[in-house]
C-alpha positions as CSV (number, residue, x, y, z in Angstrom):
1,X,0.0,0.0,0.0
2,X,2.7,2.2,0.7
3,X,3.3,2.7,-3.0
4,X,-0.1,3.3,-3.9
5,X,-0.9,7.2,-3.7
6,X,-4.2,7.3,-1.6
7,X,-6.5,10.1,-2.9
8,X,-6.0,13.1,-0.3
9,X,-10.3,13.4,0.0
10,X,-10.2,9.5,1.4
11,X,-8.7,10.7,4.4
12,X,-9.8,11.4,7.8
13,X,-8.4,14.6,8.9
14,X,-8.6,13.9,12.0
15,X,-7.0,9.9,12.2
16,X,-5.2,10.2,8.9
17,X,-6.7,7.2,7.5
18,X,-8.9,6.1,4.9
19,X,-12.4,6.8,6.0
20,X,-14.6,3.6,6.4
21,X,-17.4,5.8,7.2
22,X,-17.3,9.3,5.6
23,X,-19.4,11.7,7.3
24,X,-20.3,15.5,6.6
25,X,-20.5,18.3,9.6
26,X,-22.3,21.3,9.3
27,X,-19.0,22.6,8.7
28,X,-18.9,21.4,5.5
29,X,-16.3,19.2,6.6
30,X,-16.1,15.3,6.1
31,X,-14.6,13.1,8.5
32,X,-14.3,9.0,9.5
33,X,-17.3,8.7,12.0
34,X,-15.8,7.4,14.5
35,X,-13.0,9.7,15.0
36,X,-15.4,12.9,14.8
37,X,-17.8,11.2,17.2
38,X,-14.5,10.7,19.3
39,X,-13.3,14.2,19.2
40,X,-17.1,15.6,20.1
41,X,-18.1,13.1,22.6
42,X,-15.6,11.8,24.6
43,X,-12.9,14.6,24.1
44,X,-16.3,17.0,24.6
45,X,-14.8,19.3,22.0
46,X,-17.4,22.0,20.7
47,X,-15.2,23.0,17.2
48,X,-14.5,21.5,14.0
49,X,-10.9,20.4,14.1
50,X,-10.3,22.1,10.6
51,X,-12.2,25.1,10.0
52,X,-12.0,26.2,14.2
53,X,-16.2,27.1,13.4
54,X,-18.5,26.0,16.3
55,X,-19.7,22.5,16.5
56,X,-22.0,21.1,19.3
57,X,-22.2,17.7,20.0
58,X,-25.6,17.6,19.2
59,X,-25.4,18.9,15.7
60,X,-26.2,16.3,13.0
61,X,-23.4,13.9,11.2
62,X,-24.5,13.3,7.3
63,X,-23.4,10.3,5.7
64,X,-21.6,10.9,2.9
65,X,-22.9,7.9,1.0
66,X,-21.0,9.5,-2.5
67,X,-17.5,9.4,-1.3
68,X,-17.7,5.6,0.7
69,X,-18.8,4.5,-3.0
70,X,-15.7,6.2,-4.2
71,X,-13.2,5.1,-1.6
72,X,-15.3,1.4,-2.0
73,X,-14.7,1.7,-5.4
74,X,-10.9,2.3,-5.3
75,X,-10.2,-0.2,-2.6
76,X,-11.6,-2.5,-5.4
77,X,-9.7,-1.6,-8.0
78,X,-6.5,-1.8,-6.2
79,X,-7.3,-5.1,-4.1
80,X,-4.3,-6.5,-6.2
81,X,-1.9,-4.7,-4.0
82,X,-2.9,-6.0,-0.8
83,X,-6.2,-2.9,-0.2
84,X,-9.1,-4.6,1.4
85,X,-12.8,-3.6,0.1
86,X,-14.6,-1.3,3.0
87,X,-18.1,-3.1,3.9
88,X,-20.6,-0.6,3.8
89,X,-21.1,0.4,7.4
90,X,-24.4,-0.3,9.1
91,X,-26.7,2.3,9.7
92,X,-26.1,4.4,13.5
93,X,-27.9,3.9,16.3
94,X,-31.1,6.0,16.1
95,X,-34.2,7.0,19.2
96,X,-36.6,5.0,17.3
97,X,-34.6,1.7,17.5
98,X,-34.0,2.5,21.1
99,X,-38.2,2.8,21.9
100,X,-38.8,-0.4,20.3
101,X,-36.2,-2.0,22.9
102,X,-37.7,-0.4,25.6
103,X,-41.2,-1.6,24.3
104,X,-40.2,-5.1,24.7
105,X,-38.7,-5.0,28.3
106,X,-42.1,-5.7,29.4
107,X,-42.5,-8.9,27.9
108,X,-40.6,-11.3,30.9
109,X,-39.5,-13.5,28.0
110,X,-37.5,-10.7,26.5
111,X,-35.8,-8.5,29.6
112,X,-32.7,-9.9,29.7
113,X,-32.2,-10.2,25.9
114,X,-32.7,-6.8,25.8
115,X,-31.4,-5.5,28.7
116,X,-27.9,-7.1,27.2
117,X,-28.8,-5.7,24.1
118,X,-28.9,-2.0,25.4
119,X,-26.0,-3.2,27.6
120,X,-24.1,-4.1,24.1
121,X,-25.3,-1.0,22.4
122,X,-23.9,1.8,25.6
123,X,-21.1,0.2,24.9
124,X,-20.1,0.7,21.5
125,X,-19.8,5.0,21.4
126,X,-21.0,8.2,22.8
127,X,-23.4,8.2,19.8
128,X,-25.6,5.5,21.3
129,X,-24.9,6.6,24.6
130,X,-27.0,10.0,23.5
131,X,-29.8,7.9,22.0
132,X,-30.1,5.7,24.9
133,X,-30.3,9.1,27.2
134,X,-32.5,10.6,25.0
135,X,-35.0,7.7,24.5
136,X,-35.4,7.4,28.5
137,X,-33.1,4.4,29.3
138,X,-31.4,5.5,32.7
139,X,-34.9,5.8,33.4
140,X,-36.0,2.5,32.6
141,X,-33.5,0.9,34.0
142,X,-34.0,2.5,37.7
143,X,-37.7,1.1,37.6
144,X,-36.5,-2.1,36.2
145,X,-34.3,-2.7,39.1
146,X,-37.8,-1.0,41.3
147,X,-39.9,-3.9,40.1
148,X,-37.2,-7.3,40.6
149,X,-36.9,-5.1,44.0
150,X,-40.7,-5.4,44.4
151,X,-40.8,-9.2,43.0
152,X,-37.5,-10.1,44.9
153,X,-36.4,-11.3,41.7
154,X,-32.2,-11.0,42.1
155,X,-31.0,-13.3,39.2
156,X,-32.7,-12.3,36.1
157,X,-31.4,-8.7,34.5
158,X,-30.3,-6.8,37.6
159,X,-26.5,-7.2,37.4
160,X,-27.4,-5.9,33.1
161,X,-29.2,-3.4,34.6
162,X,-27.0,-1.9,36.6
163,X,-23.6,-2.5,34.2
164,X,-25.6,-0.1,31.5
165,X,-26.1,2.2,34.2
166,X,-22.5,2.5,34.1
167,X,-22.3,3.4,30.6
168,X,-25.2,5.7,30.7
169,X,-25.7,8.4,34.2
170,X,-29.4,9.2,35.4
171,X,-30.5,12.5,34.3
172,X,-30.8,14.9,37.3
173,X,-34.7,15.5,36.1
174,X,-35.2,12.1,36.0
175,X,-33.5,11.5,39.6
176,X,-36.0,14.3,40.9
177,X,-38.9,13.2,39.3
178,X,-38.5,9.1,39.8
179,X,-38.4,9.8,44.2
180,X,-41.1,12.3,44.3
181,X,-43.3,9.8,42.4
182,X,-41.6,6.6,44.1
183,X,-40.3,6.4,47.5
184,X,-38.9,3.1,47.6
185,X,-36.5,4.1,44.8
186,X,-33.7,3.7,47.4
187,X,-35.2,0.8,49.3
188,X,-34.7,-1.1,45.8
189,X,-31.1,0.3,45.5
190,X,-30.3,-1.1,49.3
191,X,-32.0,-3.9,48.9
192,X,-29.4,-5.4,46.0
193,X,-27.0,-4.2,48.8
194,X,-27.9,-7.1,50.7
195,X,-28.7,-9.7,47.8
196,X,-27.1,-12.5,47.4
197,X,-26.1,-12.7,44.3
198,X,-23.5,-14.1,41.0
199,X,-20.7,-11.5,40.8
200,X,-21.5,-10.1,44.3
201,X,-18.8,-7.4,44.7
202,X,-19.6,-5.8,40.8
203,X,-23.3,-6.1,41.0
204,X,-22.9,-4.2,44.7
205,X,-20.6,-1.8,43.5
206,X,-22.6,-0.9,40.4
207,X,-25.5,-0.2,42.7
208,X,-23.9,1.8,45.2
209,X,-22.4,3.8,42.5
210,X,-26.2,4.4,41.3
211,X,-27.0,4.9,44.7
212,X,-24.6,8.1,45.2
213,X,-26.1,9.2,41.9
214,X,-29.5,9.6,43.1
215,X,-28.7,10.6,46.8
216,X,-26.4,13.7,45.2
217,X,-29.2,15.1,43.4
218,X,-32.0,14.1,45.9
219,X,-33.8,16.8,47.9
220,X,-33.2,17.3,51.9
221,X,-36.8,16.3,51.8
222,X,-35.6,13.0,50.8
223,X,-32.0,13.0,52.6
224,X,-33.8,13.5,55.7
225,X,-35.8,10.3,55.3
226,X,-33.0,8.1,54.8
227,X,-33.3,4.7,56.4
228,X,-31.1,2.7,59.0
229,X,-31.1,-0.2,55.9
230,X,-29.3,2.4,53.5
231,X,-26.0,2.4,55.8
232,X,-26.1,-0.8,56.6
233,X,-26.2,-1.9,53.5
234,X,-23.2,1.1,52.4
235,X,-21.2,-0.1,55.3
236,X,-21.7,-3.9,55.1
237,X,-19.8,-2.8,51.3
238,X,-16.7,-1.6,53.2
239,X,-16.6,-4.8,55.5
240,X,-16.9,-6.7,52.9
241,X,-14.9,-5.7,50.0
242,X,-15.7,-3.8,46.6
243,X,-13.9,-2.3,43.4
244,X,-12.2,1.3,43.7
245,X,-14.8,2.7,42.3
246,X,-17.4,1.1,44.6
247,X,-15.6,2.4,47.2
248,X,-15.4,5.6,46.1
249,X,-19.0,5.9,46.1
250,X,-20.1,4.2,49.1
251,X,-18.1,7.1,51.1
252,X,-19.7,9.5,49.0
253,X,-22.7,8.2,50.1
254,X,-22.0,8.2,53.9
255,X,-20.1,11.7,53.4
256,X,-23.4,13.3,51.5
257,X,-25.9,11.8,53.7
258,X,-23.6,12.8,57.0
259,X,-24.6,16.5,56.7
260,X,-27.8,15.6,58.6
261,X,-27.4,15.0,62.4
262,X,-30.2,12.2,62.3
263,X,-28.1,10.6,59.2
264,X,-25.1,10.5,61.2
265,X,-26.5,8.7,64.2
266,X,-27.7,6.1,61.7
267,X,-24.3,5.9,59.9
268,X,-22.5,5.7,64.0
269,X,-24.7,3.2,64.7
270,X,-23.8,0.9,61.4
271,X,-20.2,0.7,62.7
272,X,-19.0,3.0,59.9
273,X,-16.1,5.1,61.9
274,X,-14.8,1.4,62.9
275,X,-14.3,0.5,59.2
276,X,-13.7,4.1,58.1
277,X,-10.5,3.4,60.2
278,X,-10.1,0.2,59.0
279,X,-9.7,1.4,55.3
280,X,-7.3,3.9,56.4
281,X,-4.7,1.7,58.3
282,X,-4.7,-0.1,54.5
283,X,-2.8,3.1,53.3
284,X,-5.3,3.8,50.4
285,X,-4.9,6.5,48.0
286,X,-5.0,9.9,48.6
287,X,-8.7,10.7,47.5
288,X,-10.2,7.9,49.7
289,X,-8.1,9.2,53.0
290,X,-9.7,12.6,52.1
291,X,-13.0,11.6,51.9
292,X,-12.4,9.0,55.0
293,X,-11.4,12.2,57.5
294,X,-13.6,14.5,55.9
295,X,-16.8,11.6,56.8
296,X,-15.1,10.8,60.4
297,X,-15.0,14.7,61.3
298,X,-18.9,15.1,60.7
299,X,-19.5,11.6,62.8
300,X,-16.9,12.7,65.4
301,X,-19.6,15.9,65.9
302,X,-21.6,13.4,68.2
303,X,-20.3,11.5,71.6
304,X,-21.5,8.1,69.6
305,X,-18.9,8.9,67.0
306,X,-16.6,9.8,69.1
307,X,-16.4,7.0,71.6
308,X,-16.3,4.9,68.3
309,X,-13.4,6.5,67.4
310,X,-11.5,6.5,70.4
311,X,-12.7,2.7,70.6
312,X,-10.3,1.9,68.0
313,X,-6.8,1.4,69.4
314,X,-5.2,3.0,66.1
315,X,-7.3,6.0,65.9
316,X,-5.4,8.1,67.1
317,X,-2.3,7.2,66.0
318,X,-3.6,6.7,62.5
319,X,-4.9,10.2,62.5
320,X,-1.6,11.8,63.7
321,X,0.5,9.8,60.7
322,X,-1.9,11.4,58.1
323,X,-1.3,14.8,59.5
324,X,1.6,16.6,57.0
325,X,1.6,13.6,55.0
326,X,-1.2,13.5,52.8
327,X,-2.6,16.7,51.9
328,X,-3.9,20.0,53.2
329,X,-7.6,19.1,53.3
330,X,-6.2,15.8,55.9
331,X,-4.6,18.1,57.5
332,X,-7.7,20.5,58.2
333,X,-9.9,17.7,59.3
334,X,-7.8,15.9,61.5
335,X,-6.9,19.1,63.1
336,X,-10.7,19.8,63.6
337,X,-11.5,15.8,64.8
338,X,-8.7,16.3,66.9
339,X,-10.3,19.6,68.4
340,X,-13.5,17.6,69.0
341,X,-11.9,14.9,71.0
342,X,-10.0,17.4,72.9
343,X,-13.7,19.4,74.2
344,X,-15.5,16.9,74.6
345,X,-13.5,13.3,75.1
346,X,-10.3,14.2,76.6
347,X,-9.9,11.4,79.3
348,X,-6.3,11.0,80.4
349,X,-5.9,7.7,78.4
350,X,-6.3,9.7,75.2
351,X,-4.2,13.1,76.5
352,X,-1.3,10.1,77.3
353,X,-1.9,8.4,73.7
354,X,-1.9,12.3,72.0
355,X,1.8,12.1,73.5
356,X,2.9,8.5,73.1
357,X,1.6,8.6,69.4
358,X,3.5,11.8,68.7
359,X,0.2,14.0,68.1
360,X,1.5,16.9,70.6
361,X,4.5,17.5,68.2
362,X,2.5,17.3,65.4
363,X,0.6,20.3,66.8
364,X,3.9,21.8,67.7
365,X,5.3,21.4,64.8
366,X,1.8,23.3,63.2
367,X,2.4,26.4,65.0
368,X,5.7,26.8,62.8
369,X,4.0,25.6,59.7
370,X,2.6,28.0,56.6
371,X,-1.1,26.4,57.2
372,X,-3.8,29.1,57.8
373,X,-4.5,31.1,61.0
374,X,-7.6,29.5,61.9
375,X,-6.3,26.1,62.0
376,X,-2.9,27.3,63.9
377,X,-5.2,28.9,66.5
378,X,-7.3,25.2,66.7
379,X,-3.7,23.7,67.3
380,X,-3.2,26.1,69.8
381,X,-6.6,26.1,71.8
382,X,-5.7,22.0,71.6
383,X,-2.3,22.3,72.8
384,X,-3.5,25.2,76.1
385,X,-5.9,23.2,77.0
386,X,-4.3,20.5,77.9
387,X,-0.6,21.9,79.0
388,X,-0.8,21.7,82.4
389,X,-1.7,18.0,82.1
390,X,1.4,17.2,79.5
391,X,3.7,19.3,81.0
392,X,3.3,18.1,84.5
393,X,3.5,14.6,83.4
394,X,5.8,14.5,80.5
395,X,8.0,18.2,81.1
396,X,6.7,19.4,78.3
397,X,7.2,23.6,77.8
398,X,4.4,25.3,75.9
399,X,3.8,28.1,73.9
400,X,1.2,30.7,75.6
């Protein structure tokens, strides 16, 4: 091939191949689908990569059913030097082909073919990604995964389900408009939280990651209604195991239901600063140990989360490694957990721990650091109210 010239219109000018499916912007400008689709979808782009003119993702893609016959053509005439014919590609991905899919979910005998179908589909490109948005599959899926909820039906679709909600996010309309007119939207969702199920850990991480969806864009109304099932279910996760990503999202659901005082004496109670310590003494990444102090700081606000805390012989000595080591929103929190204990929980087994584990230097050590004023004056409101304690029992001089 290298000695055939290519005709300089067969190219992409975006991959800088022959295109296998030619089609024309609004831009005038003709590209290989999948590259353009590439550049506007998943590289959210909003230009044509030639002229610079704007191009919205939404704008439409015409097939340029002239040129693939020419380029067909040529690959034809010129299969003698090793050029393989282009098949005529198959028509995209449209909303009507989409409805018709969704029509049949409510034959039984039919779900999971076409559940695995849409599945198949989400996964091809951002094209059909849009189509299955726009045709009301997130949507579908969530009241799919309602009704095996309401038939206790665990083995048949749910773990599809939930992989093409991967693929394709809830609307935050839909979110809205699915728990005013359902309640039980999250009893479903923590209710595959305690299914016993193939795949266990991917099916449960899938629907906790659903599961921080909704609870992000639900309303306090909702938030304030949260159930004792919902943590159990998010915390039974971290005793249990999940993927990164599952993890993520299970803190994210603790941390964004935690903003309630009602939510965090049901997320105490589940044993979550236990395994919120747990996690930590694993060394995890530095996103996860962000969000772990930044949940343990709201659940250290009431004498249940602190006496859990405190329960855990590493607690303290975990939180005092993190401090300067991880980032400057560990150190904030820790600072602030640490304030807490010192109000409200200092008994002299924890004041002797805060020096044994090294926490009074680390406050020390604050006062000379380039962190903000508020949190040196925390430091120091820790460290004054304590010193006669520490420095009658360990000679240790203090600042005033």
């Amino acid at each position: 091939m290298d000695e055939i010239e290519v005709p300089r219109y067969f190219i992409c000018p975006i991959s800088l191949q022959i295109m296998k499916d030619p089609v024309t912007t609004i831009t005038a400008i003709t590209y290989d689908r999948d590259s353009i689709e590439h550049w506007l979808f998943t590289s959210n782009n909003t230009t044509c990569p030639v002229t610079r003119q704007p191009l919205p993702s939404d704008s439409d893609l015409t097939p340029n059913h002239t040129l693939l016959r020419l380029i067909q053509t040529w690959c034809t005439q010129n299969a003698s030097h090793g050029i393989h014919r282009i098949p005529t590609p198959k028509p995209p991905l449209d909303k009507f082909q989409v409805l018709r899919l969704l029509k049949d979910l409510d034959d039984p005998k039919l779900q999971l073919g076409k559940i695995k179908e849409l599945e198949f589909l989400a996964s091809q490109n951002e094209r059909n990604k849009k189509f299955l948005l726009q045709a009301g599959v997130p949507k579908a899926m969530i009241l799919f995964i309602f009704n095996c909820f309401r038939k206790g039906q665990s083995d048949k679709g749910l773990e599809e389900a939930l992989s093409l909600l991967q693929f394709v996010n809830v609307p935050e309309e839909d979110i809205k408009l699915l728990l005013a007119e359902n309640d039980q939207i999250l009893d479903s969702l923590t209710w595959v939280l305690g299914c016993e199920v193939k795949n266990s850990i991917a099916v449960k991480s899938r629907a906790v990651i659903v599961l921080k969806t909704i609870m992000q864009k639900a309303s306090s109304t909702v938030m304030e209604r949260l159930k004792p099932a919902l943590f159990e279910g998010t915390v039974k996760i971290l005793q249990c195991g999940t993927t990164q990503q599952g993890l993520d999202a299970a803190l994210q659901v603790l941390l964004s239901a935690c903003q309630w005082g009602r939510n965090r004496i049901m997320i105490v109670e589940s044993g979550a600063v236990f395994e919120l310590i747990e996690i930590e003494l694993k060394a995890p990444e530095k996103r996860i140990t962000e969000l772990n102090v930044e949940i343990l700081f709201h659940l250290c606000s009431c004498a249940d989360g602190r006496a859990q805390f405190l329960s855990h012989k590493g607690a303290i000595a975990l939180l005092t490694e993190r401090i300067f080591t991880i980032s400057s929103v560990v150190d904030d929190r820790a600072i602030f957990i640490l304030s807490l204990v010192s109000m409200f929980s200092a008994t002299p087994v924890v004041l002797q721990e805060m020096v044994e584990f090294g926490t009074v230097s680390k406050l020390r050590r604050l006062l000379q650091s380039d962190h903000g004023t508020y949190l040196k004056d925390k430091a120091k409101k820790i460290l004054n109210s304590h010193a006669q304690v520490w420095k009658i029992t360990h000679c240790i001089d203090f600042l005033s």
